[in-house]
KEKOLKOL-707021 format. One record per residue (C-alpha): chain; x, y, z; residue number from 1. Coordinates in nm, 2 decimals. Layout:
BEGIN
{A; {X; Y; Z}; NUM},
...
END
This chain:
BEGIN
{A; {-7.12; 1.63; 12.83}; 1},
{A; {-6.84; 1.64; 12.54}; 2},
{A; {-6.86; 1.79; 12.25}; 3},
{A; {-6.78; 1.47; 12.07}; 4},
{A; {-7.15; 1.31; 12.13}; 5},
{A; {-7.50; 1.45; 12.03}; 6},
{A; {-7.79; 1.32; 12.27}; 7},
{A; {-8.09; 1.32; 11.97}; 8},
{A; {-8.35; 1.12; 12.16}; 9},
{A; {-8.27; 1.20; 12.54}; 10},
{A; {-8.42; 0.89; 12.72}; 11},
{A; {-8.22; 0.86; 13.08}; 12},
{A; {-8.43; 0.61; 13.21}; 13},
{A; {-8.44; 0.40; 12.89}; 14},
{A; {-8.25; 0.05; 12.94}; 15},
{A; {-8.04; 0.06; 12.74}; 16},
{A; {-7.82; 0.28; 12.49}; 17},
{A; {-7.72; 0.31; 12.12}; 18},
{A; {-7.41; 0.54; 11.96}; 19},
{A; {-7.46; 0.67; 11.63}; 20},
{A; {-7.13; 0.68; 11.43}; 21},
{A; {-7.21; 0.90; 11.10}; 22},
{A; {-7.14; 0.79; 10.72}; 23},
{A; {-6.90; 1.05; 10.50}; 24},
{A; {-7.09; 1.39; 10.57}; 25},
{A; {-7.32; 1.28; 10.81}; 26},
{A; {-7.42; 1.50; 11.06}; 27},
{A; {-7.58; 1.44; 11.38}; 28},
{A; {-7.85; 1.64; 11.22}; 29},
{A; {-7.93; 1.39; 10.97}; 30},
{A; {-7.98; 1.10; 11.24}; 31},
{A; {-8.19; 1.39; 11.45}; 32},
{A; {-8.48; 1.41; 11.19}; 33},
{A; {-8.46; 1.08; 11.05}; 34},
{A; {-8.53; 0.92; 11.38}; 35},
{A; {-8.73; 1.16; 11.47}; 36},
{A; {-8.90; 1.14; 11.86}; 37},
{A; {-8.99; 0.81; 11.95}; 38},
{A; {-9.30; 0.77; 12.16}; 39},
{A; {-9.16; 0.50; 12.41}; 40},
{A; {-8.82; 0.49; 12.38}; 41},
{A; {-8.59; 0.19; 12.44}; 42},
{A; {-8.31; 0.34; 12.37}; 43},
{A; {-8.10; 0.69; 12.48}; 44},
{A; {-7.99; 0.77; 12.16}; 45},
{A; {-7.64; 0.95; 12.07}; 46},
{A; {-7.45; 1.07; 11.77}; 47},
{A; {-7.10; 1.08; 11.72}; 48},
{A; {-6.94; 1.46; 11.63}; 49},
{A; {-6.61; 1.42; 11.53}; 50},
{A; {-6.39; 1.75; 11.45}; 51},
{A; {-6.51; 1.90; 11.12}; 52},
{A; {-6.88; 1.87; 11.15}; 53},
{A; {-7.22; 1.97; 11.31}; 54},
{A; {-7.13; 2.24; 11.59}; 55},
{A; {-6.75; 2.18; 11.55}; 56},
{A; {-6.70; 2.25; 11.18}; 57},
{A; {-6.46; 2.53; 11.28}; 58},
{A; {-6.26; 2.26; 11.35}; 59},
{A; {-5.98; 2.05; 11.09}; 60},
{A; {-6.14; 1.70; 11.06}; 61},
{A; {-5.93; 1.39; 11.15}; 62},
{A; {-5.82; 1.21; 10.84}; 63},
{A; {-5.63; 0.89; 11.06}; 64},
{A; {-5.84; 0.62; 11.12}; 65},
{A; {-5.66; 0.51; 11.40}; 66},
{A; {-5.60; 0.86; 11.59}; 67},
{A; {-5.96; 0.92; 11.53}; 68},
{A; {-6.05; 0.59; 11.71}; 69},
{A; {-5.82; 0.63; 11.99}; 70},
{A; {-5.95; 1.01; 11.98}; 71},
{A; {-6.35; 0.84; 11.98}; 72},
{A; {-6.31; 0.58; 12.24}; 73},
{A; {-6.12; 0.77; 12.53}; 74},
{A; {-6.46; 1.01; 12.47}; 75},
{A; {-6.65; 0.72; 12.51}; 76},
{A; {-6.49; 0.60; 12.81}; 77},
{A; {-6.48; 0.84; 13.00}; 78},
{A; {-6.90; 0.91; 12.99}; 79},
{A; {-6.90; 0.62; 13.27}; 80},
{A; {-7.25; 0.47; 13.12}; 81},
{A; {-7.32; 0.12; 13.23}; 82},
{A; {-7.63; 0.06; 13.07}; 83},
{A; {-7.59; -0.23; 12.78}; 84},
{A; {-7.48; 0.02; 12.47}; 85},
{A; {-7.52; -0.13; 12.12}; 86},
{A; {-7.29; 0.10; 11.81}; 87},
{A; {-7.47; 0.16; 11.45}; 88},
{A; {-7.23; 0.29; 11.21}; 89},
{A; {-7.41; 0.37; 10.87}; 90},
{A; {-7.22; 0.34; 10.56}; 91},
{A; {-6.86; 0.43; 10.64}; 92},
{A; {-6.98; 0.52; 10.99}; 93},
{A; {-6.97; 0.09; 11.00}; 94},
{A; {-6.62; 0.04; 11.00}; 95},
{A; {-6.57; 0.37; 11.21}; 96},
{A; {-6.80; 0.22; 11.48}; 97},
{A; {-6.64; -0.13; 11.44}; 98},
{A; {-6.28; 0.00; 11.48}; 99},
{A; {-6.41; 0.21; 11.81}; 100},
{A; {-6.57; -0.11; 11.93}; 101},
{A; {-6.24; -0.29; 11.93}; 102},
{A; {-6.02; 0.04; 12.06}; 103},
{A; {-6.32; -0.02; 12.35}; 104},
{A; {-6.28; -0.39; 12.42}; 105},
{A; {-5.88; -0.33; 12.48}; 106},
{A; {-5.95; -0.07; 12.71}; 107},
{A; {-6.23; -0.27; 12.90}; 108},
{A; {-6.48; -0.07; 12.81}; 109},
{A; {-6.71; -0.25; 12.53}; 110},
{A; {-7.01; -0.24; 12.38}; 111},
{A; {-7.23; -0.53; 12.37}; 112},
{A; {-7.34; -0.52; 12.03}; 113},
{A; {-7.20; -0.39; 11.71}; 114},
{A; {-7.47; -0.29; 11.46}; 115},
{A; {-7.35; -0.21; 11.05}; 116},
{A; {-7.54; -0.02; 10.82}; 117},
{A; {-7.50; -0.09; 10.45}; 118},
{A; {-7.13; -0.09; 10.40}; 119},
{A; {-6.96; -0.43; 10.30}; 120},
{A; {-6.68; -0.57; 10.59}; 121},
{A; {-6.33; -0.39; 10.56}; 122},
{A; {-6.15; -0.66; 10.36}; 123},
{A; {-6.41; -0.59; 10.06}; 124},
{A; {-6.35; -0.47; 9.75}; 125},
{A; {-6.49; -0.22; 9.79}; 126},
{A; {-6.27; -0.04; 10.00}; 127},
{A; {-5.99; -0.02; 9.71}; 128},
{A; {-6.25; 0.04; 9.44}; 129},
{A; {-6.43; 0.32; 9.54}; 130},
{A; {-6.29; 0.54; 9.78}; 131},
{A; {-6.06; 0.70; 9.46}; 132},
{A; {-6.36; 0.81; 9.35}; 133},
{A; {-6.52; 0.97; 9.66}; 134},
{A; {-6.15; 1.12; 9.68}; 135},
{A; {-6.18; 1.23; 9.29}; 136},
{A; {-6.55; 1.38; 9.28}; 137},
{A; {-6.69; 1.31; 9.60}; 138},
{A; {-7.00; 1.57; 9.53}; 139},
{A; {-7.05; 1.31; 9.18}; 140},
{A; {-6.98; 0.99; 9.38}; 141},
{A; {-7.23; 1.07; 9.66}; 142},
{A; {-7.52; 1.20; 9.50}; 143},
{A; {-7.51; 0.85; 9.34}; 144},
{A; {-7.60; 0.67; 9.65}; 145},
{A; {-7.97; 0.76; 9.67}; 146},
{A; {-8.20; 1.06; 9.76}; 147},
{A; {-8.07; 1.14; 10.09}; 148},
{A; {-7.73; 1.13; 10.03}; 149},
{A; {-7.70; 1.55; 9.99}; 150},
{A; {-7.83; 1.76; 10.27}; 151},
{A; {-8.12; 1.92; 10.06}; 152},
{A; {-8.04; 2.29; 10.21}; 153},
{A; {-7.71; 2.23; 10.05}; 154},
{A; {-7.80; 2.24; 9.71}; 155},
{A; {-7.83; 2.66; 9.69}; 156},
{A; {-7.55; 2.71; 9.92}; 157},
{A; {-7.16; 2.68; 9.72}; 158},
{A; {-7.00; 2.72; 10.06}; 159},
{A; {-7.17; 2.51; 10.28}; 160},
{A; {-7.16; 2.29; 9.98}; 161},
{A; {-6.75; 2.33; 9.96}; 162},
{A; {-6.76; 2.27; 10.30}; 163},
{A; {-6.93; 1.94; 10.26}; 164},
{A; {-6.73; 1.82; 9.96}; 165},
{A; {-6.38; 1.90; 10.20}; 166},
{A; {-6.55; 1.73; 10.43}; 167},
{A; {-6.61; 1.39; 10.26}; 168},
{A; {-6.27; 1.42; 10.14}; 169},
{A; {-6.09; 1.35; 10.50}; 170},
{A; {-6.38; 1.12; 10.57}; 171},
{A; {-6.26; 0.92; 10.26}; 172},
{A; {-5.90; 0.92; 10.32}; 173},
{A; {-5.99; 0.79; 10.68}; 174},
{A; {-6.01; 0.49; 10.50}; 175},
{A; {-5.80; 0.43; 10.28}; 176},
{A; {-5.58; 0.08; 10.34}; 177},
{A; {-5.87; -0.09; 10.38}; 178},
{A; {-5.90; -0.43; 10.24}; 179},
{A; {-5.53; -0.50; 10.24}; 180},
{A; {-5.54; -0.58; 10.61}; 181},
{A; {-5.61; -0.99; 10.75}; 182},
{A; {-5.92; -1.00; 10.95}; 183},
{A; {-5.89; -0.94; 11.31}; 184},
{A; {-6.26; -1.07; 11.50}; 185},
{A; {-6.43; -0.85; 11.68}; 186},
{A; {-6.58; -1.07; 12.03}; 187},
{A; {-6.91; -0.88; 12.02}; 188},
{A; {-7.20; -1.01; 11.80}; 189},
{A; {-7.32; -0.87; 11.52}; 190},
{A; {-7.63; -0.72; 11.35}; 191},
{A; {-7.60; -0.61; 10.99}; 192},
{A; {-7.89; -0.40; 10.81}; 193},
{A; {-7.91; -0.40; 10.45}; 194},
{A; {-8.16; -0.25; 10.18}; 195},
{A; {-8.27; -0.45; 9.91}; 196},
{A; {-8.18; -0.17; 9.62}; 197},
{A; {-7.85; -0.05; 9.75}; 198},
{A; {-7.61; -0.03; 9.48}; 199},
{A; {-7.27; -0.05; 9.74}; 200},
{A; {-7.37; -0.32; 10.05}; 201},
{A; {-7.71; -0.50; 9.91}; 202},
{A; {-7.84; -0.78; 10.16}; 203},
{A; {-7.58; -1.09; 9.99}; 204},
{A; {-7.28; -0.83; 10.03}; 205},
{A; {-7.33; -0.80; 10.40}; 206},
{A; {-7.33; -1.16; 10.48}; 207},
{A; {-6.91; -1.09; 10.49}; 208},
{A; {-6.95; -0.93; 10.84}; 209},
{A; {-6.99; -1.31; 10.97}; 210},
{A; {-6.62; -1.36; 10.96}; 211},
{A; {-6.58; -1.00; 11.16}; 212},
{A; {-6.75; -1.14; 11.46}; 213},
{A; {-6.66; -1.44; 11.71}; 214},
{A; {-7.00; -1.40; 11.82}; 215},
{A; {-7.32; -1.44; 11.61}; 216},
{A; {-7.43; -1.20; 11.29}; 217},
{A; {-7.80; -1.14; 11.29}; 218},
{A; {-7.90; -1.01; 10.92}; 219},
{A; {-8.20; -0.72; 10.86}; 220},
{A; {-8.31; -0.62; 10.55}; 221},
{A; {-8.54; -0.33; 10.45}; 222},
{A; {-8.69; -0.18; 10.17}; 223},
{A; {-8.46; 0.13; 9.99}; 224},
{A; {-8.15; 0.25; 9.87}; 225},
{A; {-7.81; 0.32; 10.02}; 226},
{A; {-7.95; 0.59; 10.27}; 227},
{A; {-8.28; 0.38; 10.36}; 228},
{A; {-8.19; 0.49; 10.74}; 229},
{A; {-8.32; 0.87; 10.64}; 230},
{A; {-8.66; 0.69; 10.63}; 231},
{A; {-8.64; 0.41; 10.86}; 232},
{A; {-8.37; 0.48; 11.11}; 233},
{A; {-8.63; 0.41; 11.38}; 234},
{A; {-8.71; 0.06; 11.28}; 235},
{A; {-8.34; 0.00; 11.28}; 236},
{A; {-8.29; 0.11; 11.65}; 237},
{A; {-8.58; -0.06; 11.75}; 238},
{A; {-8.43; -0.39; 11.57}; 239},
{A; {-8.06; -0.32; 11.73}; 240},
{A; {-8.27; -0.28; 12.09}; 241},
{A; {-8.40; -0.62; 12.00}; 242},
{A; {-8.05; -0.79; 11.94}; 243},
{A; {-7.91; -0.61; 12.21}; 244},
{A; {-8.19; -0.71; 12.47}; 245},
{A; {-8.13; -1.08; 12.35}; 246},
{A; {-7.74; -1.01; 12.43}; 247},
{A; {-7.73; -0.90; 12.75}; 248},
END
C-alpha cells in the first residue's frame, strides 16, 4: 500500500470503507487513538498522509489545493477498492476531502458519501476571516479551538513543536481563495457533524453544506468543542456507516 493512506482500524471484510482526510496538523496518529479499536467493525478505516506529516515529515508539505487533490485522488484511484467508501474530512480536512471527492467523480472513481466535520462550506466567511490568523500565529490560533487541538507530547518539545507550527502554515495557505469562488455541487449526498460548543462551525453554521450537495445533507450534532472527534470519532464513523448503508 502507498504511503499516502494509513490503515488505523484494518477490517478487510468489513462492508464498507471510510477515508480520513486530517484537519491543519492532524496526523493519522490523532484519528488512531481517538477511534481507538472498534469491537465489530463496519467500516475499514484509513487516514490520509499527505507530504509533511506522520511517517513522511521528511518531506516539504503541499501548499496548492488543487496539486494536492490531483496528488490525493490518483492515490485513491489507483487502490482499486470497490466496496461503498464514505470521505470524513475534519475541520479543514472537510473541504480537503470534498475537493478529492469531486477530483474523484471526474475521474470515475467516487465516493458515495461525503461526510464534513465542523468546518463551515467553502464560500463562508470564514475562509477570508480566519485563515490570516492561522497564517499569523497558528500555535495562538489553534490552541483556541479546544483541548485537543495540540498534540499533548508537543508541548515540552520546541522542535517538534516548530515543526507543527510550519506545518499548519502550508496547511493554511492550502486554502487560501476560499470563499471568493461560486458554488460548484458536489452529486454525492452529504452528512455534516457539528458540536454544539464549537466556536468556528457550530450546528446552524453547517446547514450551508445543503447547497454543496445535489443530493441530500443529513445533519449530526454532538456534545463538545471544535475537536469533539478526539472523543467521539467512533460515534461519527458509526453515524457516516449509517448514511452510507442508506446510500448504497
Amino acid at each position: 500500500m502507498t504511503d499516502w493512506l494509513v490503515n488505523i482500524a484494518p477490517a478487510p471484510q468489513a462492508p464498507f470503507r471510510v477515508v480520513v482526510f486530517p484537519h491543519a496538523g492532524g496526523q493519522a496518529s490523532f484519528y488512531a487513538r481517538a477511534l481507538g479499536t472498534p469491537d465489530r467493525p463496519r467500516a475499514d478505516v484509513w487516514v490520509v498522509q499527505p507530504p509533511g506529516r506522520g511517517s513522511r515529515t521528511h518531506e516539504q508539505p503541499v501548499s496548492d489545493l488543487i496539486r494536492l487533490t490531483r496528488m490525493t485522488a490518483r492515490e485513491l484511484a489507483a487502490t482499486r477498492d470497490d466496496r461503498p467508501t464514505a470521505f470524513l474530512g475534519h475541520s479543514s480536512g472537510g473541504v480537503y476531502a470534498f475537493e478529492a471527492a469531486r477530483a474523484l467523480t471526474r475521474a470515475g472513481r467516487p465516493p458515495h458519501r461525503l461526510g464534513v466535520s465542523a468546518i463551515p462550506a467553502p464560500d463562508h466567511a470564514y475562509w477570508q476571516d480566519t485563515l490570516p490568523a492561522l497564517l499569523a500565529d497558528p500555535d495562538e490560533a489553534y490552541r483556541r479551538l479546544g483541548a485537543g487541538a495540540i498534540p499533548g507530547e508537543l508541548d515540552h518539545d520546541q522542535e517538534a513543536m516548530a515543526a507543527f507550527t510550519r506545518l499548519i502554515r502550508a496547511d493554511a495557505r492550502l486554502y487560501q481563495g476560499l470563499g471568493r469562488r461560486p458554488p460548484e455541487e458536489l452529486a454525492q449526498p452529504v452528512s455534516a457533524f457539528a458540536a454544539t460548543a464549537d466556536l468556528i462551525a457550530p450546528p446552524e453554521e453547517m446547514q450551508g453544506w445543503r447547497n454543496w450537495t445535489a443530493a441530500t445533507c443529513t445533519a449530526h450534532r454532538y456534545d463538545g468543542d471544535h475537536f469533539y472527534i478526539s472523543e467521539q470519532l467512533h460515534t461519527v464513523v458509526d453515524d457516516l456507516v449509517d448514511d452510507l448503508e442508506h446510500t448504497s
